[in-house]
C-alpha positions in Angstrom: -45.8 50.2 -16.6 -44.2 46.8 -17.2 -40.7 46.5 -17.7 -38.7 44.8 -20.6 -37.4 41.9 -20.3 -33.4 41.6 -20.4 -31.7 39.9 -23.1 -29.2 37.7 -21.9 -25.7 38.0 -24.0 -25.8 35.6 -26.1 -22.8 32.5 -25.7 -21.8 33.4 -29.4 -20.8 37.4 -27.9 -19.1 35.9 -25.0 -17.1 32.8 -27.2 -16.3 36.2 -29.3 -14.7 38.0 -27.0 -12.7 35.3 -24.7 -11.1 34.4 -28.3 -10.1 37.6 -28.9 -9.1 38.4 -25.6 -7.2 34.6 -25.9 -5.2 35.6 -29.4 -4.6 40.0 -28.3 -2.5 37.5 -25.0 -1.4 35.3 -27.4 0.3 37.9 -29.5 1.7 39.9 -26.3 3.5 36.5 -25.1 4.7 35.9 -28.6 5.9 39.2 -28.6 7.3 38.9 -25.2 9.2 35.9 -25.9 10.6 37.1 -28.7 11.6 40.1 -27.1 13.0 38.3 -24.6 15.2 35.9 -26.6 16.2 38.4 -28.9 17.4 40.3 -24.8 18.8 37.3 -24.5 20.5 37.0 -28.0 22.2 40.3 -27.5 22.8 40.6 -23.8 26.6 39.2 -23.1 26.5 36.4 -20.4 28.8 36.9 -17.7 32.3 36.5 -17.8 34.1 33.0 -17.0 35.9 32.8 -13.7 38.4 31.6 -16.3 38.5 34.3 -18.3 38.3 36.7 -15.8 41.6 35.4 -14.1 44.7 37.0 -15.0 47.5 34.3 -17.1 50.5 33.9 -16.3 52.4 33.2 -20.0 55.8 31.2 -20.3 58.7 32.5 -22.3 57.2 31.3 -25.8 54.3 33.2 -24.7 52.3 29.9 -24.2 49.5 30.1 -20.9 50.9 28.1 -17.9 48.8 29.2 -15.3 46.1 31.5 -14.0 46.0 33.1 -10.7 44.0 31.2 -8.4 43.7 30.3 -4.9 41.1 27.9 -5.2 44.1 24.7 -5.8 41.8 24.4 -8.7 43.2 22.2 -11.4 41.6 23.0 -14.6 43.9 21.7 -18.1 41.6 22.5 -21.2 41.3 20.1 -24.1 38.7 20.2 -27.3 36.5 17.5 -28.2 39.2 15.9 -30.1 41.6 15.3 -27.2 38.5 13.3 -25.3 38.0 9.5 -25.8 35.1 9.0 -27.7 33.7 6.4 -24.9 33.8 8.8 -22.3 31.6 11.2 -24.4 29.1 8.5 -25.1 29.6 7.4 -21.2 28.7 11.2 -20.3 25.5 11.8 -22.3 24.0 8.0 -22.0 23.9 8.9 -18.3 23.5 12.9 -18.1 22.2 13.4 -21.1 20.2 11.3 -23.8 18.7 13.9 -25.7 21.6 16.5 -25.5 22.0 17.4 -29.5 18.2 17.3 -30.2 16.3 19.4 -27.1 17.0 22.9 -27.4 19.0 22.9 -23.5 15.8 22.0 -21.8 14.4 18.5 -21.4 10.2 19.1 -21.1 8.9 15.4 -20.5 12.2 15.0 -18.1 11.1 18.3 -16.2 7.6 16.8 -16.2 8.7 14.0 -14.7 10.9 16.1 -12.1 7.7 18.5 -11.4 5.3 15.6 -10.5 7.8 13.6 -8.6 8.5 16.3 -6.8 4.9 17.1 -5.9 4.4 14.1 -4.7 7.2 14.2 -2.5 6.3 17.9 -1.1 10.2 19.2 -2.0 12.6 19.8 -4.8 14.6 16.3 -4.3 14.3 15.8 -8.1 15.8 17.3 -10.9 16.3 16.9 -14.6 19.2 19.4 -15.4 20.7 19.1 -19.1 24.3 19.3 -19.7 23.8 23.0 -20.8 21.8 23.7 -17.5 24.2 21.9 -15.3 26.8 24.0 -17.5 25.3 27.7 -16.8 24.9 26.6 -12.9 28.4 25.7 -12.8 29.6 28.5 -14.8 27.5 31.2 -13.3 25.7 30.3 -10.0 25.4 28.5 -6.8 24.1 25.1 -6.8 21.1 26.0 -3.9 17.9 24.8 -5.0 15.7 27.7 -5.2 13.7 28.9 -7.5 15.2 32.4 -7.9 18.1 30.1 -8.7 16.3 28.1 -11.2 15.5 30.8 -13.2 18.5 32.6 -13.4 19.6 29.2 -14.3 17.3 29.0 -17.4 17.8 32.1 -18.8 21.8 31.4 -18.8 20.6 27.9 -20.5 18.5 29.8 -23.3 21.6 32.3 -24.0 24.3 29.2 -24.0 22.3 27.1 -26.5 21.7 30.6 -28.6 25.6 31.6 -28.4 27.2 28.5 -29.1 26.9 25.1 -30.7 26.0 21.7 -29.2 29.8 20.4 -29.8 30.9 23.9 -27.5 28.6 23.8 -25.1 29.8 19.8 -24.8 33.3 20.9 -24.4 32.8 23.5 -22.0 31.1 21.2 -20.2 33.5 18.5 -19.9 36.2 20.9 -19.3 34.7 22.3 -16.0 33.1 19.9 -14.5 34.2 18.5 -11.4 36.0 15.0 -10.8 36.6 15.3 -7.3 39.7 16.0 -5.5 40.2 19.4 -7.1 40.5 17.9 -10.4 38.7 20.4 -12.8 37.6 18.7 -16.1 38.1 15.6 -17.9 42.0 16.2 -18.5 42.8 16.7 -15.3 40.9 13.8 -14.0 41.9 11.4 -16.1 45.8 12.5 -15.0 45.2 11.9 -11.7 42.9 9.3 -11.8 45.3 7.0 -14.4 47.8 9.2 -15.0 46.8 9.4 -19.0 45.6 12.2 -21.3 41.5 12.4 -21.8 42.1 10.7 -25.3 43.3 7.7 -24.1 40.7 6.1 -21.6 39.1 3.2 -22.0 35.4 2.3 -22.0 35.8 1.3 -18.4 37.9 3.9 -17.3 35.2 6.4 -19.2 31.9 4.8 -17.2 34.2 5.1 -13.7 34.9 8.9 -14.6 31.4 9.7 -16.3 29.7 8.7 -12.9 31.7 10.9 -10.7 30.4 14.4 -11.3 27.1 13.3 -9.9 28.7 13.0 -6.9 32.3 13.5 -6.6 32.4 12.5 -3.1 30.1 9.4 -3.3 31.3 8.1 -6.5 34.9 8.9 -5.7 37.3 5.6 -6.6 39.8 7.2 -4.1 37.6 6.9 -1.2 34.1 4.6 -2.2 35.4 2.2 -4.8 32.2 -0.2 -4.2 30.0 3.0 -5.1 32.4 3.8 -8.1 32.1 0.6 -9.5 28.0 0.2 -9.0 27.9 3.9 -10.9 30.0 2.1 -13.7 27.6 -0.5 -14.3 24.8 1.8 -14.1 26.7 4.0 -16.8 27.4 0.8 -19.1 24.0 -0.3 -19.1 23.2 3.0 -20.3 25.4 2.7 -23.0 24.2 -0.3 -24.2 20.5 0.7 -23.7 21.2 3.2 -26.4 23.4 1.4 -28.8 26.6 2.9 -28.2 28.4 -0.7 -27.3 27.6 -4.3 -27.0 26.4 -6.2 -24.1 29.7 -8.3 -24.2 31.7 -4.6 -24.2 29.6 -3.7 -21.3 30.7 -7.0 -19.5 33.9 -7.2 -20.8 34.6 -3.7 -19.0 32.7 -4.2 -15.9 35.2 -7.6 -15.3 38.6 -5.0 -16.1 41.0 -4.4 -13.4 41.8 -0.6 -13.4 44.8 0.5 -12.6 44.5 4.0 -10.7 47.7 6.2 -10.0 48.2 6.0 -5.9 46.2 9.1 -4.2 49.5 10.4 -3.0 50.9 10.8 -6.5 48.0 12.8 -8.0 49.0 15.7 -9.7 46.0 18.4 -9.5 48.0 21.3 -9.3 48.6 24.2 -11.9 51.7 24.1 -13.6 55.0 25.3 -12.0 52.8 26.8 -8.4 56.2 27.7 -6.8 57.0 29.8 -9.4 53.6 31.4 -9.7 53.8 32.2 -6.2 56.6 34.1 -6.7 55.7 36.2 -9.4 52.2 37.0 -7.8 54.4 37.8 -4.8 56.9 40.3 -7.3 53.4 41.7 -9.1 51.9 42.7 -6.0 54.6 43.5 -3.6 57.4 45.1 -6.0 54.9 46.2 -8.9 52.0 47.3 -6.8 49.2 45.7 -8.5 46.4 44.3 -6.3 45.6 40.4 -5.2 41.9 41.7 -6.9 43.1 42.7 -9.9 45.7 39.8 -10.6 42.9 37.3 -9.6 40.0 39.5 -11.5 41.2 42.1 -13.5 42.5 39.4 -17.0 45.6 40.7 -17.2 48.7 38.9 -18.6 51.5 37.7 -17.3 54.7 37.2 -19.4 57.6 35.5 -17.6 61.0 34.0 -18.3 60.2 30.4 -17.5 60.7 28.1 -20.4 58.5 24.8 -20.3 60.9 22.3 -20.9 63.5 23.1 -18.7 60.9 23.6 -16.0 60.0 20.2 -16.1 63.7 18.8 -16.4 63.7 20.6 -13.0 60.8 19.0 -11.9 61.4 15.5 -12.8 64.7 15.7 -11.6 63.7 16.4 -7.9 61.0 14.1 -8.3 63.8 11.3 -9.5 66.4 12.4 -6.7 64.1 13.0 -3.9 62.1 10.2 -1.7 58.9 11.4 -1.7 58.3 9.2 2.4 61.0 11.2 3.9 60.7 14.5 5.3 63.5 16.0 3.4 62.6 19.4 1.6 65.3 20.4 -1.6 64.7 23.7 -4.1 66.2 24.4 -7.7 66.0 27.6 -9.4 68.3 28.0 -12.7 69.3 31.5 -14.5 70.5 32.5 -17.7 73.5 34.1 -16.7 73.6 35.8 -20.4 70.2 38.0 -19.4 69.6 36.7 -16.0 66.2 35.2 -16.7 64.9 32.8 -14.3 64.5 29.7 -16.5 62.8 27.2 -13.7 61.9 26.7 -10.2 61.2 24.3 -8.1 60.6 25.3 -4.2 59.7 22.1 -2.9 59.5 18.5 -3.2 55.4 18.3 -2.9 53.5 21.7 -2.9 49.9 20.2 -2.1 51.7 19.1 1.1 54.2 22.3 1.8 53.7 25.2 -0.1 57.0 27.1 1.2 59.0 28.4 -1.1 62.4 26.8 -0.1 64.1 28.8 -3.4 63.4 32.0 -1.3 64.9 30.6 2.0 67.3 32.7 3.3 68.3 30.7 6.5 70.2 28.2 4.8 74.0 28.0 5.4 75.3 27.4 2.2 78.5 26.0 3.5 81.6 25.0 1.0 79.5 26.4 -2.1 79.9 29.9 -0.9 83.8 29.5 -1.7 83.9 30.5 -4.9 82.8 34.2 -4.1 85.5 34.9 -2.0 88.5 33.0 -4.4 86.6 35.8 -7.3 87.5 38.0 -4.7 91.1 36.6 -4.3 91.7 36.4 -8.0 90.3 39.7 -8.7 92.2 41.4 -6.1 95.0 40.0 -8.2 96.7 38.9 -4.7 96.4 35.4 -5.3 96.1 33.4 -8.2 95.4 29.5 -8.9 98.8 28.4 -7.8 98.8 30.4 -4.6 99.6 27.8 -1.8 99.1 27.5 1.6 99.2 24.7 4.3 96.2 22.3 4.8 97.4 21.3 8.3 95.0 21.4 11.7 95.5 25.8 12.2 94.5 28.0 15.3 93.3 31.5 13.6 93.4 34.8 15.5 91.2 37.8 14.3 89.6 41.0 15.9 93.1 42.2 16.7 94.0 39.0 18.0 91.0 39.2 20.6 89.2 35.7 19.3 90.2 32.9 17.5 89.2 30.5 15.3 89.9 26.9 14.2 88.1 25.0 11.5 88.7 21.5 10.6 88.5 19.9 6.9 86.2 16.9 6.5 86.8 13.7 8.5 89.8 15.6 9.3 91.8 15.2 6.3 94.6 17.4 5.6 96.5 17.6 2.5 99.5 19.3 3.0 100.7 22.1 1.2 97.9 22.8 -2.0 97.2 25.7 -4.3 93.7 26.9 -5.0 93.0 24.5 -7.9 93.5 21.7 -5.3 91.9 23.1 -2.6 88.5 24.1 -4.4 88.7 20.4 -5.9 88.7 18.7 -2.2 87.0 21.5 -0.8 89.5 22.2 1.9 88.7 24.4 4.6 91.8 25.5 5.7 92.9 26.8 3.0 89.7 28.6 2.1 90.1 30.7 5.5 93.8 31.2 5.2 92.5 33.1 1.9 89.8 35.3 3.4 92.3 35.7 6.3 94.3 37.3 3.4 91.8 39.0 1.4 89.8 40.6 4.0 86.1 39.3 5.5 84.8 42.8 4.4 85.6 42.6 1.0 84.1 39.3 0.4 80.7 40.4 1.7 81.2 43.6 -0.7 81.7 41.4 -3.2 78.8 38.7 -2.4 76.6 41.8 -2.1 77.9 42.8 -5.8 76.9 39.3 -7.1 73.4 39.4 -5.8 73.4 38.4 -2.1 71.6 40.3 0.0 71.3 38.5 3.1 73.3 39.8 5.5 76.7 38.6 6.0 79.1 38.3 9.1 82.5 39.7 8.1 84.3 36.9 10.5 86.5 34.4 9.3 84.0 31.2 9.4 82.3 33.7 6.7 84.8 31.8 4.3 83.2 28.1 4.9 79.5 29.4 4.3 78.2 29.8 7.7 76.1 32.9 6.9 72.7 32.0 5.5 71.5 32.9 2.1 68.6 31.4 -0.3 69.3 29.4 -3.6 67.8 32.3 -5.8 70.9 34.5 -4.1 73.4 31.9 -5.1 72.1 31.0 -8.4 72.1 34.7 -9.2 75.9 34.9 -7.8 77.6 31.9 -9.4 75.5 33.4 -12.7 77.9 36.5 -12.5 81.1 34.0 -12.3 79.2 31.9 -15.6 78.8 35.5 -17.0 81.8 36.8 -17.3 81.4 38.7 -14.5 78.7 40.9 -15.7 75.8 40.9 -13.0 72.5 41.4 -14.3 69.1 41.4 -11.8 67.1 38.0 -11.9 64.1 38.5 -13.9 61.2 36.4 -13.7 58.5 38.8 -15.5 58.9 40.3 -18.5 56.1 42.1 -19.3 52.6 42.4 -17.8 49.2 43.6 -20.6 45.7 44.1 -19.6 43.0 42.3 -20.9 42.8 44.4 -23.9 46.4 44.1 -24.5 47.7 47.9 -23.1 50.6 47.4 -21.9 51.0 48.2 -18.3 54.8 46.8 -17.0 57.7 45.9 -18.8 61.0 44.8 -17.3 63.9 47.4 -17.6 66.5 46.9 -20.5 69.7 45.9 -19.1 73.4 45.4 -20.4 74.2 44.5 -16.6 76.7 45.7 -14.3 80.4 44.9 -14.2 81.5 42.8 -11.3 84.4 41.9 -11.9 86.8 42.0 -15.3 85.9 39.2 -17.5 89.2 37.4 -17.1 89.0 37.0 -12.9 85.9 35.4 -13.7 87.3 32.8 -16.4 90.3 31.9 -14.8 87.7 30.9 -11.5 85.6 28.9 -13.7 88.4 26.9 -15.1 89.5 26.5 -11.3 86.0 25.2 -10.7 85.7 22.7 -13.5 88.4 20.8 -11.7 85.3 19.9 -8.8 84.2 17.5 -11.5 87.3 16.1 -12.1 89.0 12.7 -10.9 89.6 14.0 -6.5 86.9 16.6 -7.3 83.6 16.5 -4.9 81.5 16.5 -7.6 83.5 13.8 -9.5 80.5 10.9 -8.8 77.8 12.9 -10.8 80.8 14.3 -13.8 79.7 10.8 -16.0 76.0 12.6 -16.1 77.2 15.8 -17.4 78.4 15.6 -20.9 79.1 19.4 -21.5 81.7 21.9 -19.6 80.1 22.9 -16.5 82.2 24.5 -13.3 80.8 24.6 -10.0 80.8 24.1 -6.5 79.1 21.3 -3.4 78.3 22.3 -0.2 77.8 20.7 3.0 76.8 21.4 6.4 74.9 19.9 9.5 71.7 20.9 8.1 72.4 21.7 4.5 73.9 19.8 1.3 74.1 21.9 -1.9 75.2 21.7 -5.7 75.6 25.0 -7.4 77.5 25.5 -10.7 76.9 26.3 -14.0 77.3 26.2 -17.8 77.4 29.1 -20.2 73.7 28.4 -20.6 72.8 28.3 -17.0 73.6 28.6 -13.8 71.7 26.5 -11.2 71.3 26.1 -7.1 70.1 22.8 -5.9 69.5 22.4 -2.0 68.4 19.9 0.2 67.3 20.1 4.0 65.0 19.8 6.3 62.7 22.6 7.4 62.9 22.4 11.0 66.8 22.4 10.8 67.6 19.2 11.9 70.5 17.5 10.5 70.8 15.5 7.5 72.7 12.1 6.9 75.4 12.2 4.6 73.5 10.3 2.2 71.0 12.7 2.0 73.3 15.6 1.7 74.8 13.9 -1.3 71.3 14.5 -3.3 72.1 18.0 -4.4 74.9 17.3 -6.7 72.6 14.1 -8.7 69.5 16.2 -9.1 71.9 19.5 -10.2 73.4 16.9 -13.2 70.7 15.2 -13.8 68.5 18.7 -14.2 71.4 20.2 -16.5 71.9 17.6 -18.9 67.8 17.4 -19.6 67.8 21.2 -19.6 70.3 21.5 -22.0 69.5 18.1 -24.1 68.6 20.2 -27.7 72.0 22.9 -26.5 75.2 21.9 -28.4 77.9 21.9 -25.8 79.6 24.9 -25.8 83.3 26.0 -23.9 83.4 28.9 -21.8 84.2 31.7 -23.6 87.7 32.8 -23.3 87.6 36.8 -22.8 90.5 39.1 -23.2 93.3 39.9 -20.6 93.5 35.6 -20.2 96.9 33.8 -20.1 97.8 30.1 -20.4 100.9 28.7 -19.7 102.6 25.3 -18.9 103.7 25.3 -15.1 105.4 22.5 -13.1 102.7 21.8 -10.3 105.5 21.3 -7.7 107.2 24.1 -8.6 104.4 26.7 -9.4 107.2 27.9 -12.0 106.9 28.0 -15.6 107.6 24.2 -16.7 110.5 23.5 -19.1 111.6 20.3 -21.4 113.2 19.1 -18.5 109.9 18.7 -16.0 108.7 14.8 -16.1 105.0 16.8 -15.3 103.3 19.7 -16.7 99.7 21.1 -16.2 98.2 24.2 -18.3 97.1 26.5 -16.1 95.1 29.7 -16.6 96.1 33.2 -15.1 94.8 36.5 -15.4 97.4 38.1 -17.6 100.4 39.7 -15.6 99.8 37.0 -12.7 101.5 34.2 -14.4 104.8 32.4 -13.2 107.6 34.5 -14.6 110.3 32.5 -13.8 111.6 28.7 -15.1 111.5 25.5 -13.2 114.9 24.8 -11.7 114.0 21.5 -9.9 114.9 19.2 -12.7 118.2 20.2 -14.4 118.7 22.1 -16.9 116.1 22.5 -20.0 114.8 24.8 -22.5 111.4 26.5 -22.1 108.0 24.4 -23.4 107.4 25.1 -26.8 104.4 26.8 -27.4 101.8 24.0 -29.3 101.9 26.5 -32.5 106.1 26.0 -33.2 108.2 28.9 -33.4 107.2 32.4 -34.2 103.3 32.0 -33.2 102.0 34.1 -30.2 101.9 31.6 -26.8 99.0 32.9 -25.8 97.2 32.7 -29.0 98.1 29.1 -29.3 97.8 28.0 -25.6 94.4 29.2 -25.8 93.5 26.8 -29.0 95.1 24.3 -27.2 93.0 24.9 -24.3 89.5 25.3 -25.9 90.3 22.6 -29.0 92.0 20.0 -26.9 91.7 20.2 -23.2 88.1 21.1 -23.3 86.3 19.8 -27.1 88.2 16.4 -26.5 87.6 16.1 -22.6 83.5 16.7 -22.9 82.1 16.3 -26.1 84.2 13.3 -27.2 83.4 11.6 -24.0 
């Protein structure tokens, strides 16, 4: 029985079904992109290293810093704080199409894709600024294409998350300039030492071309390739109308003027200082180099801005930056002991140690003052105390060693009191008095103030020869400033995760009694004389116009200026690291960059007096006497005493005479008016008038 033929399907049937089959996919990939964007959409991109890094906040609460160890230098700015020329210089060369393509450039990645090909690799790209932004941001820059598409989807959730003018500032704010300059800011500080806003059209072409290759196109190190990627960047520009041939040739021809590579700046803000507090969070607070780098958290400190850089620019100023010599400030509030600046160093991209922290520094004649408070306080001496400035042979030990100290190219003076002898620093006298007061209780008392380096209770222990750091003795001459209240130097205040909890805050203090207000007055007014005519810190006193008391220090190795107002108290030190010794010149440095520091510090501070606490007495003595002066004395000084260790008896060298009249006439209190007289006259007069 014959078969049937078979039909063949008709082409119509087949048509039928590939169309359907063609629109059901259709639908699914609709579907599945716009379940995928809408992923996208929803799905939170990874955090920013930035935003991820814990700040560290100065005293107005302002960020100066994050905590990094990558020496990155990042300083963000918005669109409006960037040169219009170097925008238009960035997209003419990276990025034509930027505000119309929706972060991906299709006939450029065509391009890319058969170029490629052709070639048999992945030579070619054609990255927009939002693709180059989410590799920057989020990934590596291998070229794979596990990496590729990680990288797309991070350009898809950029251009849905944020606008064209964002994504353009995030862009120029991290991308990288070479030389561990992060973003446009930064480079254009190092590169030309202005802010973003005010480059040129040249300067913009030179810094558009480097992030292509920051090496390559680096001015610092290929100028001839920095200056062919300028023209390439120009021609660019005027291809697309944003400037004129004769702009483009009129900035090709300019001669820029780059800062010198050795002056860059691409450092964060105040590094010494952050080191420090990242060493106090982790070491003293506990909280881990992963969390303070990772964990967002913030960092308030005591650091004020301004003074910061008065500190700064006055090492800068008083240092020279070809010599090997190292110097550290560090200044305290001595009303709340709150570390106000810090410098470590005179370059931290070439020496990161913290010379602040150093305690194997002699501090030589500017440990003096610690052990006249101890004098004064021990109410054993007082400012008129004399002894003999004359070559001396000390025993101690029970008369088992000696000891014999000489005074600066040998000078002697004679018979002095204390005033005199902390003027001319004299170093005789200064271990005749810890010869009197005891080696022991001057360490007690240096410990007290905030010295913890250990100290040997011998007699050279009077001229300095037992090393401490400048943080020690900014923190002890801020007890003297204080009134003789100690309180612990505090550099953090508080520290908040990144949701704000707080986590640390500094203990409330009212500070320790040292010493009674009045010792520590009648020491300061004893020290204000160093910056008086025959004082060693007379050559720097035109600088400070303000009452400030301190004392210099000099030794082989070391030179130092610490004093203070009532505002601060400050350590300045300069050395070398290896310990060799400094020329006298160089040991002079201290007391110029300790002036020059105060006075900028301080510039918006009315000048104040030191206040004048309770238990104080002024009187009129005859200085060759030491007695109370009368009518009859052709010289009389004011001089300050802790009340009951004034002069109580009369001048006889000059005849008779009646007692000095108090300023206020008859029937007013002495020490009422000797004390206007002191603050209205001998102090308003003397430094603000001046």
């Amino acid at each position: 029985m014959p078969r049937e033929p078979v039909t063949p399907p008709k082409p119509k049937h087949r048509l039928r079904r590939l169309s359907r089959l063609l629109a059901v996919m259709s639908v699914l990939c609709v579907l599945a992109a716009g379940g995928l964007l809408g992923y996208l959409y929803h799905k939170d991109l990874p955090p920013i290293a930035d935003d991820i890094r814990s700040k560290l906040l100065d005293s107005r609460g302002n960020v100066l810093t994050t905590f990094t160890t990558d020496g990155r230098s990042r300083e963000p700015v918005t669109l409006n704080q960037i040169s219009p020329l170097l925008i238009q210089a960035t997209l003419a060369v990276e990025d034509r199409k930027f505000y119309k393509h929706s972060g991906f450039d299709v006939k450029g990645m065509g391009r890319a894709v058969l170029a490629n090909l052709e070639s048999g690799d992945r030579a070619q790209g054609a990255s927009t600024l939002t693709q180059q932004l989410a590799r920057n941001l989020y990934l590596s820059h291998e070229k794979t294409w596990t990496r590729k598409a990680k990288e797309a989807l991070y350009t898809m959730q950029l251009e849905m998350k944020y606008s064209k003018d964002e994504i353009l500032n995030m862009y120029l704010n991290q991308i990288y300039y070479g030389h561990g300059a992060y973003g446009i800011e930064a480079a254009s500080q190092m590169y030309f030492g202005k802010t973003a806003a005010d480059l040129d059209l040249a300067e913009s072409a030179i810094l558009a071309g480097i992030p292509k290759g920051p090496t390559y196109y680096s001015p610092y190190t290929h100028m001839d390739n920095a200056k062919k990627r300028q023209r390439i960047i120009l021609a660019a520009m005027t291809e697309v109308g944003d400037i004129t041939e004769a702009q483009a040739t009129a900035a090709r021809l300019e001669i820029l003027s780059f800062k010198p590579q050795g002056e860059k700046n691409t450092l964060a803000a105040a590094p010494y200082f952050r080191d420090y507090v990242r060493s106090l969070a982790t070491d003293t607070l506990h909280i881990s180099s992963e969390e303070l780098d990772q964990g967002g958290l913030n960092v308030y400190t005591t650091l004020d801005p301004d003074m910061q850089q008065a500190a700064e620019d006055a090492v800068a100023k008083g240092m020279d930056p070809s010599s090997d010599l190292e110097t550290a400030l560090v200044s305290i509030d001595p009303r709340t002991g709150y570390i106000k600046a810090m410098v470590g160093g005179k370059n931290y991209r070439t020496n990161q140690y913290n010379h602040a922290l150093a305690t194997t520094r002699q501090p030589g004649s500017s440990f003096k003052p610690i052990m006249y408070l101890t004098a004064l306080s021990s109410k054993s001496m007082t400012g008129l105390s004399v002894f003999n400035s004359q070559p001396t042979l000390f025993h101690y030990d029970n008369d088992r060693k000696t000891y014999q100290p000489k005074n600066f190219g040998d000078k002697y003076l004679g018979e002095i009191n204390m005033r005199q002898a902390i003027a001319a620093s004299d170093n005789i006298y200064a271990v005749n008095t810890i010869m009197k007061v005891g080696a022991d209780k001057v360490a007690d008392m240096a410990a007290k103030m905030g010295i913890d380096s250990p100290l040997q209770t011998v007699p050279s222990l009077a001229l300095g020869t037992s090393p401490v750091s400048p943080l020690e003795m900014a923190s002890a001459f801020a007890v003297i400033g204080g009134g003789g209240v100690k309180l612990p130097a505090t550099a953090i205040l508080k520290i908040t995760d990144a949701n704000g909890k707080l986590l640390y805050e500094s203990p409330q203090t009212h500070g320790e009694m040292v010493v009674e207000p009045a010792a520590a007055y009648v020491l300061t007014r004893l020290m204000e004389g160093v910056f008086e005519s025959g004082g060693t810190g007379n050559r720097v006193a035109s600088l400070i116009k303000r009452p400030v008391a301190g004392k210099t220090g000099t030794t082989d190795t070391d030179g130092w200026m610490v004093g203070f107002t009532p505002e601060l108290s400050t350590a300045v030190w300069v050395g070398y690291d290896k310990g060799r010794d400094i020329a006298t010149a160089d040991g002079r440095r201290a007391a110029p960059i300790f002036a020059q520091f105060t006075e900028k510090a301080l510039e918006n501070v009315p000048p104040k007096i030191f206040p004048i606490p309770d238990g104080v007495v002024s009187v009129y003595v005859n200085p060759q006497s030491g007695k109370l002066a009368t009518a009859a004395c052709p010289e009389k000084v004011l001089e300050t005493f802790i009340s009951g260790t004034e002069p109580k008896e009369y001048c006889d060298q000059h005849g008779a005479g009646g007692a000095v009249s108090p300023p206020g006439g008859a029937g007013a209190s002495p020490a009422e008016d000797i004390k206007e007289e002191h603050s209205l006259w001998k102090d308003i007069k003397r430094w603000w008038m001046n």
